[in-house]
N, C-alpha and C positions, 0 to 999 in steps of 0.2 A: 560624727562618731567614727571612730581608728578603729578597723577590726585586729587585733595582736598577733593574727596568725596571715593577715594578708593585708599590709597597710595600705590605706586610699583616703583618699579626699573628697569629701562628697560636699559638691555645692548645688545651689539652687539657682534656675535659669532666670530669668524677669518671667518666664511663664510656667512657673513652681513645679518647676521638674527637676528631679532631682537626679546630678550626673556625681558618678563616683568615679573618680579619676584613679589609677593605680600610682601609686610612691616608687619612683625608684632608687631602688637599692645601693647599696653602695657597690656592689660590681659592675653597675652600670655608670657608674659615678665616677669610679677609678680608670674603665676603659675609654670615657669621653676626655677623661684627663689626663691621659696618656694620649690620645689624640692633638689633643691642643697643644700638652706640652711638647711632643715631638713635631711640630708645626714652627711655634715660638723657638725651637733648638734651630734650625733650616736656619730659620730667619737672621738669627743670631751670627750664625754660620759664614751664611751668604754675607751682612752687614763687614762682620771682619775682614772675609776676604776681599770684600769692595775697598775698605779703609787701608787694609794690608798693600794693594796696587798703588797708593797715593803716599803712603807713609810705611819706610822701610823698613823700619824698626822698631814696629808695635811694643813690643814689650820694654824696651828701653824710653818707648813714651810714656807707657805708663807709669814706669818706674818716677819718672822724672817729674809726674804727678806732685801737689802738693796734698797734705791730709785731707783737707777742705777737697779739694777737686777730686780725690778717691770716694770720698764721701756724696755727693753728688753725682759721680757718675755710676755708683750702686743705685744710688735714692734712682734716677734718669731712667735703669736698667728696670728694675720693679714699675717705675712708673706709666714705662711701656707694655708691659706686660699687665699690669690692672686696667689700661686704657683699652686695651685687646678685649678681654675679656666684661667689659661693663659696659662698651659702644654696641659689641657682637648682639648682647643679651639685648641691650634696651632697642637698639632697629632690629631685631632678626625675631622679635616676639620671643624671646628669653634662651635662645639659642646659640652656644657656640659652633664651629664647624664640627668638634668633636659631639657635642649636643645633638647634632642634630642627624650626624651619622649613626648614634645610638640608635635614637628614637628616644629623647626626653627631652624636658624643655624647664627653664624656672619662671614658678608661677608665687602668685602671693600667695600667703597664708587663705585668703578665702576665694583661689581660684580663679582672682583675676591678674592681666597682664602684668608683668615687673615692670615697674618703674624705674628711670633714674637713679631715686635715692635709694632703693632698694638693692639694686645691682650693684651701684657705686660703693654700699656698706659693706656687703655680704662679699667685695673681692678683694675692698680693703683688708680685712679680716682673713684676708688667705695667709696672708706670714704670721698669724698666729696660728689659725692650724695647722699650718706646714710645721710647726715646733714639736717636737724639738729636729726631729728630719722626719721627712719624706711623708708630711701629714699624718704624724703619728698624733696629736691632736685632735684636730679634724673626725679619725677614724672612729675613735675609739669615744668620741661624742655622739656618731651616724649609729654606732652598735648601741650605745645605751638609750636611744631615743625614739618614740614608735615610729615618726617617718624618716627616719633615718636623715637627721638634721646636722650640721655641723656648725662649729659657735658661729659660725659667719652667719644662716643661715635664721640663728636663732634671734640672733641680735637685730638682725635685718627684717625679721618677719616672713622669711620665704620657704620654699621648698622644691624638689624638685619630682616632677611627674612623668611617668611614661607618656607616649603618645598611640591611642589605639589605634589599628587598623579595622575602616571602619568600610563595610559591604557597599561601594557607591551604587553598582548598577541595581540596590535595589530602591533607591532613589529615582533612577533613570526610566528603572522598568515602568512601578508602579505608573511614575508620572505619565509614560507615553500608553500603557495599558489604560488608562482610565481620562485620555485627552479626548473627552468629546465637548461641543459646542454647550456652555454653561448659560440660564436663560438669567434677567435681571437689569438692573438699573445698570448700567455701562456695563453688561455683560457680565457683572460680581453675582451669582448664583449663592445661593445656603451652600455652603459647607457643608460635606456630611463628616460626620464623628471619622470615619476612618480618613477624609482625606485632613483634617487638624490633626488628628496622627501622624501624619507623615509630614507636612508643614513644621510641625514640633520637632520632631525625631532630627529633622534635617536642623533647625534652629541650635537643638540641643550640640549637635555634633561638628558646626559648623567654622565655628573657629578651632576646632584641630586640624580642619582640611588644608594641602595645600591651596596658595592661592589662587589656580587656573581650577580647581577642581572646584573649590567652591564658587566661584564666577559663574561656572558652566554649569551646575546643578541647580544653583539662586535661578539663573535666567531662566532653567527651562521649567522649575517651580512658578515662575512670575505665568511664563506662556502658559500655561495650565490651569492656574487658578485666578489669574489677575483680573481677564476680559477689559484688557484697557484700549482707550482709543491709542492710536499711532502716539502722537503728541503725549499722554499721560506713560506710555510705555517706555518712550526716551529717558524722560525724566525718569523714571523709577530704576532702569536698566542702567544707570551713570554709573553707579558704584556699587561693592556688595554690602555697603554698609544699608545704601536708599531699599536693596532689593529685601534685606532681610528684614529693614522696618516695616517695607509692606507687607509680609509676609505675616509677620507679629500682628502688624494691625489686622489682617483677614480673618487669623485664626483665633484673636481675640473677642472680635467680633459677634463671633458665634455664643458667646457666654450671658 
């Protein structure tokens, strides 16, 4: 459910919690895209004057172009620029540089990661919202639509989300406030309701965190609640994917 007067996205965790993500707006939209494009302008920049030192007479080369080869090194021109923008997304967890200077990121329609084909569609689709200039298109799709979607975005299935700033040290505190010796079969003691609270809470908010932050919080979540032998704790501590499965399994447990 879109609230009209404050749009967000609310999905459900694998442990039926339900997070509502804030929509960002198009002035957030436009100053990430003013970011990137004044990035791609540099680049552009810098490329000519590389080419400019080897070939003296740019523009007399180009001239010299044939239609085919004008045409093609537009298509080349775009093609660099979509390859920017859909590589950035797909490794950077749906982030451009400008994306991620905001604080927003593009996610699917039901809040999880962008994919390939998702990103790949939705930048395709940028030379039509850019139509007829300066994404007069685009805009005027993100104002008529409750999360402020544009056709790329529509077509694609995606959208884009603030990222919240979220209280770490009270993650830190709780865990080391409440670190005493848990009793149990390999030291796995009952959970109590408040401490699946905060196992959750952490679960819930965990893939918005950077990636050192959420490392460093997973592990000391593991040391607190885990009671694993050495050997069982390696394993588990290998990645934050291993730490937040056990975590899931701990707090599910209690059910």
């Amino acid at each position: 459910m879109v609230s009209a007067s404050s749009p967000s996205l609310d999905v459900a965790t694998p442990e039926r919690v339900s997070l509502s993500l804030p929509v960002a707006g198009i002035g957030y939209r436009c100053l990430a895209w003013l970011i990137d494009a004044t990035l791609l302008f540099f680049f552009w920049v810098s490329a000519y004057f590389v080419l400019s030192l080897l070939v003296s007479d740019m523009v007399g080369l180009f001239r010299g172009l044939s239609g085919l080869m004008r045409t093609l090194l537009v298509v080349g021109v775009f093609a660099t620029q979509w390859m920017y923008w859909t590589l950035a997304e797909v490794f950077f967890n749906g982030q451009t540089l400008g994306k991620r200077l905001v604080g927003i990121r593009v996610v699917r329609a039901d809040g999880s990661p962008v994919g390939v084909y998702e990103s790949a569609v939705r930048n395709l689709l940028r030379a039509v919202d850019f139509l007829p200039l300066l994404y007069a298109t685009g805009c005027i799709s993100m104002l008529f639509t409750q999360q402020h979607r544009r056709l790329g975005d529509l077509v694609a299935g995606t959208l884009l989300v603030r990222e919240e700033r979220f209280d770490l040290d009270k993650y830190t505190a709780s865990a080391q406030a409440s670190a005493v010796p848990v009793a149990g079969t390999h030291g796995q003691g009952r959970l109590s309701s408040e401490d699946v609270e905060l196992i959750l809470a952490f679960l819930e908010r965990a893939p918005w965190l950077l990636p050192e932050a959420r490392l460093r919080l997973g592990t000391r979540m593991v040391e607190r609640f885990g009671g694993l032998a050495e050997g069982e704790r390696a394993a588990v501590l290998a990645s934050p994917e291993s730490i937040e499965g056990f975590l899931r399994a701990r707090a599910q447990a209690v059910h």
